[in-house]
N, C-alpha and C positions, 0 to 999 in steps of 0.2 A: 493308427489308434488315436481315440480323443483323448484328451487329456482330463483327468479330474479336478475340475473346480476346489481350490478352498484354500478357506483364510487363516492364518498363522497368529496365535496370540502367544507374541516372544516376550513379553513384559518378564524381565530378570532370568532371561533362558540364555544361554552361548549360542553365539553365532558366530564362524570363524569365516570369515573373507582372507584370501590368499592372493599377494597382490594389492601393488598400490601406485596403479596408473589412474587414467580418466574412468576409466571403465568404475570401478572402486570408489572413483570420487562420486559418480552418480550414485550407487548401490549402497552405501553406506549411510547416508544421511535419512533416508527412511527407515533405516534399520534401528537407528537411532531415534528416530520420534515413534516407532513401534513399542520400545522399552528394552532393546532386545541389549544383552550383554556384550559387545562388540568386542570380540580379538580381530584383530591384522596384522598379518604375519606377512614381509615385504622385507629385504633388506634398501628401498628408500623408496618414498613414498609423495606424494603431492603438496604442496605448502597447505592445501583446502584438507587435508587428510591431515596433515602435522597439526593444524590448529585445531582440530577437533580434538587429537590424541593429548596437546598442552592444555587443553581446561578438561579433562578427565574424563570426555564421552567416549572414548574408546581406549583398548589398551592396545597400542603397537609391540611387536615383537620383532626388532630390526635385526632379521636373519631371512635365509633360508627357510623353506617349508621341510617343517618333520612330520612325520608319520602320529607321534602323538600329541598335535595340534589337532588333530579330530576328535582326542577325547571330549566326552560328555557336553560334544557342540550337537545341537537338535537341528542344526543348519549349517552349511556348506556355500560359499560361494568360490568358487573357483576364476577370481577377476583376470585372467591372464591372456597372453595372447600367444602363447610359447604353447604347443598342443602336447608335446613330451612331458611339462613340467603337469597342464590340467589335467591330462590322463592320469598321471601319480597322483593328484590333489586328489580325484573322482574313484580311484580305484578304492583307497584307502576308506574314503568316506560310503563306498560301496558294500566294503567288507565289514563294517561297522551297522549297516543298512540305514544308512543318514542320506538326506535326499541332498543331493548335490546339484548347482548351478552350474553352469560352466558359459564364458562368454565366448570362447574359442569354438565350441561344436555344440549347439542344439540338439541334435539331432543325440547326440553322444550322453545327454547330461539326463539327471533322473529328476531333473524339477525345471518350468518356466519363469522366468520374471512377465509379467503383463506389463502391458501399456496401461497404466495406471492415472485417472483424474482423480482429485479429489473436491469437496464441494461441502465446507462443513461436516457435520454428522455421515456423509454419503463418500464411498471409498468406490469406484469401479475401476477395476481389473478386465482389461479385456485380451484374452489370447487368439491371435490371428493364426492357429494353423500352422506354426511357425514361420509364418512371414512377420516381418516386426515391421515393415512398411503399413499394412492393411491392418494392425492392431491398432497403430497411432493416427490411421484415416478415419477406424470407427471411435477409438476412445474422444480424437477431439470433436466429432459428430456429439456425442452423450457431451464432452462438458461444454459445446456451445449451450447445448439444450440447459444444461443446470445453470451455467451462466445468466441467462436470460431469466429465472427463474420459474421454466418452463415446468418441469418434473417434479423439485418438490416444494410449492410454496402451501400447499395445502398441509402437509408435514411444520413444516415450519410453524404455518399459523395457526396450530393447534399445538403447538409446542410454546409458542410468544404469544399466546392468548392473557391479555393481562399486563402487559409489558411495554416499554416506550424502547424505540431504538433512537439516538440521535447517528447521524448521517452524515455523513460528508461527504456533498457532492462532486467537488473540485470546483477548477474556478470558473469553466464554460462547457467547456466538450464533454458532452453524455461519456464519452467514452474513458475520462480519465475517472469517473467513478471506480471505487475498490471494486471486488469480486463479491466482499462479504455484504459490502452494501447494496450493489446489486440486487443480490440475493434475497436481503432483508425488505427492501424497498418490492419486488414483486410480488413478497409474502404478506405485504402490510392491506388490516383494510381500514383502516384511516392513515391520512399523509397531511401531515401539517408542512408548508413547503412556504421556503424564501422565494422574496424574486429575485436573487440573484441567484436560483438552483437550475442548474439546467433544461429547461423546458421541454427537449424533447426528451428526458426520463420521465415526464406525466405522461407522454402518449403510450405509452407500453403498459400503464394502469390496468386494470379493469374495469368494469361497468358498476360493480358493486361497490368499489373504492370510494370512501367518503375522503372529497380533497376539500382541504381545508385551504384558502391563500392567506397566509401572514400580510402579506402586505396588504388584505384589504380592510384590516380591523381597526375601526374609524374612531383609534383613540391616540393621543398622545405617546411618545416614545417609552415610558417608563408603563402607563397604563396596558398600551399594547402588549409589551413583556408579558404582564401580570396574565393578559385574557391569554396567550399562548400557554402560560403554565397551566391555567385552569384548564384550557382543552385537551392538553398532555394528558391532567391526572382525570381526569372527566371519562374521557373514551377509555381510557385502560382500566380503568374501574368497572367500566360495563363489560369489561370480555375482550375489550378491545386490543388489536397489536395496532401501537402507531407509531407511526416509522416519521420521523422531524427532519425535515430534509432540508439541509441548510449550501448552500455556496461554500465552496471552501473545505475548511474544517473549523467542525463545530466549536475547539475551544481558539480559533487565533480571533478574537475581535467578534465570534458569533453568539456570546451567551449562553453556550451551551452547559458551563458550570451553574446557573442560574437556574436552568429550564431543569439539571440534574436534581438540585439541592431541592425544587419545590415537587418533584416524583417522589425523591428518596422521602422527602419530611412525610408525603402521604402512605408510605410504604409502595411507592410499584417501582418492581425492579427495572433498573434500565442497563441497558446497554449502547458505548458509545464507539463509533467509529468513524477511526481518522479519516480524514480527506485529503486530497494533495492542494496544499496552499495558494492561492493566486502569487503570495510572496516570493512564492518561488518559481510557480510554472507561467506568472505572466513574463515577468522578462526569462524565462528560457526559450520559450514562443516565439520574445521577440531577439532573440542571437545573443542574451545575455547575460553569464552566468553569473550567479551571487557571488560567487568565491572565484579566484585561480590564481594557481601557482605563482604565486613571487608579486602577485598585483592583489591579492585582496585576504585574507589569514583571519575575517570576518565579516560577519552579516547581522544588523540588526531588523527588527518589523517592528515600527510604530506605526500608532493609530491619530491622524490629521486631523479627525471630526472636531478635536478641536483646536482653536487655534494657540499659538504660543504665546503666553502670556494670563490668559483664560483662568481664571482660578479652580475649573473643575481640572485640568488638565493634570494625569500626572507624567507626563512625558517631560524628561529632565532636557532639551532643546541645549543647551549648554555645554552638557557631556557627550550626547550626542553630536553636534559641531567639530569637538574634538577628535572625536576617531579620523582615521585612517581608514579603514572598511568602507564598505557595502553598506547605505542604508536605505530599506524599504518603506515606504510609506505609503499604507491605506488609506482609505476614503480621507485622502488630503487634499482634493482637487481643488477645493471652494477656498480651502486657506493655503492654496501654495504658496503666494504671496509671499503672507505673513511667515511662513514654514522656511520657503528659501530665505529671507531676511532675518531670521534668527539663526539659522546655521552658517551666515554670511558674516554676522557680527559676533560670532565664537568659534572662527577660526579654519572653517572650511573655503579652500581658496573657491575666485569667482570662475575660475575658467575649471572646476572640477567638471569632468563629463556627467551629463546627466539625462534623464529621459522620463517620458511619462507614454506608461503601457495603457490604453483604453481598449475595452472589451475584449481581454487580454482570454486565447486561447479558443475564442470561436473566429467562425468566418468574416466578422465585421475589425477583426484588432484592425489597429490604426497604432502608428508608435509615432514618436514624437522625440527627434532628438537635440539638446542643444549642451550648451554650458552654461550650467548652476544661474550665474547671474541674469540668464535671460530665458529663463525656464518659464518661469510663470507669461512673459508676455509670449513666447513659443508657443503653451499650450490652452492660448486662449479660445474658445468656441468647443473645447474638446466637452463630451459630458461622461458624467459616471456611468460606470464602476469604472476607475481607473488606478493605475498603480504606479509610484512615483519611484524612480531607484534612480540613489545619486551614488556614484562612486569609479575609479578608474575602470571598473572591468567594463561600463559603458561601452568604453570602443575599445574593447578588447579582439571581439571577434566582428566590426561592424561592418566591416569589410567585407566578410564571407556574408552577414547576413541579408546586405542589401545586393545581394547578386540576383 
């Protein structure tokens, strides 16, 4: 027999899950971003299940399963792997005529869970027949396809018609782009794009895509700002969805609170979305984690463009010297120099380990490593986009990393 398709709106409805292993810790958290009223009834449960039940998304009930745990639940899952105890869960929930899960016997239970993507606004559920292997071959077929923003960017962009998305690319590899960016960036038909944004996320564009290059608009630093904001409100005023695709993420050092504030003052709504940092995924690229255990309990990210001392700078160079941590430093390349020489003479020793990450995260990185006091002549010839991190966790792992 096939099974009948269909979708469940549990917003403020009981849902009892019985059982509280692995299985439960999967099942329960979509039940929860459903709306659905969550009991779990378990006498001990998963620490991923306890912390949901201590900030008040579900209500644990640490016992045994009773027969009037089924009342006025509109759903059953039977998370169990004991087939005695889910038969009692299912029978009870049977006599009631409540549709029951069971993760012990398919075959036995009155409702499926699917292999389930989701993709924004778009939920697919797909049931293999009862094979769970062949559901989660076809489901993640469908969410490559959504991924890509193969299926619905036409949806979308008749949805963001009118709308600026900012984007965050990451800091090299198409690949560490979000989902939702992704998403947004296939749906866009203007892209206003850094160069420091992944370039091979422009070749998956379309034909019709108006690309706009930031980097080629032939004005001064503050003026160019200005002509990117005018393009922003410019095209979304005519209909337009454009998607601002920046390196990084939009607010570490990108102007993306800039680019926001001159949409919002024109009224077009925007929306922004995070990127994964260079500050953090260039030295993990290169073997080097910001933080660990017992060697680093912080991390700062400064911006180098200027130099120490510079009146426009507000980088306190002084307080920063003084940590102990992790410090990060962007587009510092040109004033290392001056960078390591101010953190030299407030207090960070000369032999701190130190490194500079160039084109950190594609296939050209180059790492560079030395101590602190002979940094800047170590990373001489290197050019930008580069990423400076001075602190112990340098040679934390450098060992493993230069294998």
């Amino acid at each position: 027999m096939q099974p009948y398709p269909l979708g469940l709106r549990l917003t403020a409805r009981r849902v009892l899950v019985v059982g509280g292993g692995s299985v439960a810790t999967r099942r329960v958290p979509p039940l929860i971003e459903a709306g659905a009223d969550v009991v779990l009834v378990a006498p001990e449960i998963t620490p991923a299940l306890r912390a949901l039940a201590d900030r008040g998304l579900l209500t644990w009930h640490q016992r045994p399963f009773q027969d009037s745990d089924v009342d006025g639940a509109w759903l059953v899952h039977a998370a169990l792997d004991d087939p005695a105890a889910a038969r009692a869960v299912s029978a009870v929930a049977d006599d009631q005529r409540i549709f029951c899960v069971r993760a012990d016997d398919r075959e036995a239970a009155t409702a499926w869970t699917p292999a389930v993507t989701r993709h924004g606004p778009v939920t697919v559920a797909v049931l293999g027949g009862g094979d769970p292997r062949r559901s989660m071959a076809v489901r993640d077929r469908i969410a490559s396809g959504l991924a890509g923003g193969q299926l619905d960017a036409a949806e979308t962009r008749a949805e963001r018609a009118g709308t600026v998305a900012l984007v965050g690319a990451g800091p090299g590899d198409p690949e560490l782009i979000t989902v939702k960016g992704r998403r947004l960036l296939g749906a866009a038909t203007v892209v206003v794009v850094d160069r420091l944004a992944p370039g091979l996320l422009l070749d998956e564009l379309g034909p019709d895509v108006e690309l706009v290059d930031a980097s080629k608009i032939p004005y001064g630093p503050q003026r160019t700002q200005d002509e990117i904001n005018r393009i922003l409100v410019d095209r979304a005023s005519t209909g337009h969805f454009v998607v601002r695709l920046k390196g990084g993420d939009p607010y570490v050092f990108g102007r993306g609170g800039e680019e926001l504030i001159a949409c919002a003052t024109a009224g077009i709504p925007v929306t922004v979305v995070s990127g994964v940092t260079s500050a953090i995924a260039a030295p993990a690229g290169a073997g080097i984690p910001v933080t660990h255990r017992g060697v680093a309990h912080e991390f700062v990210v400064v911006s180098g463009h200027l130099p120490p001392g510079h009146p426009d700078s507000r980088v306190d160079w002084a307080a920063i010297g003084a940590l102990r941590g992790t410090v990060c430093v962007l587009m510092g390349l040109k004033n290392l120099e001056a960078i390591v020489a101010a953190l030299l003479a407030n207090g960070r020793p000369a032999d701190t380990p130190a490194a500079v990450v160039a084109d950190g995260a594609t296939d050209r990185q180059h790492v560079v490593r030395s101590e602190l006091a002979g940094l800047a002549e170590a990373a001489a010839g290197l050019k930008p986009p580069a990423l400076v991190v001075i602190g112990e966790v340098v040679g934390v792992l450098a060992a493993i990393a230069d294998r």
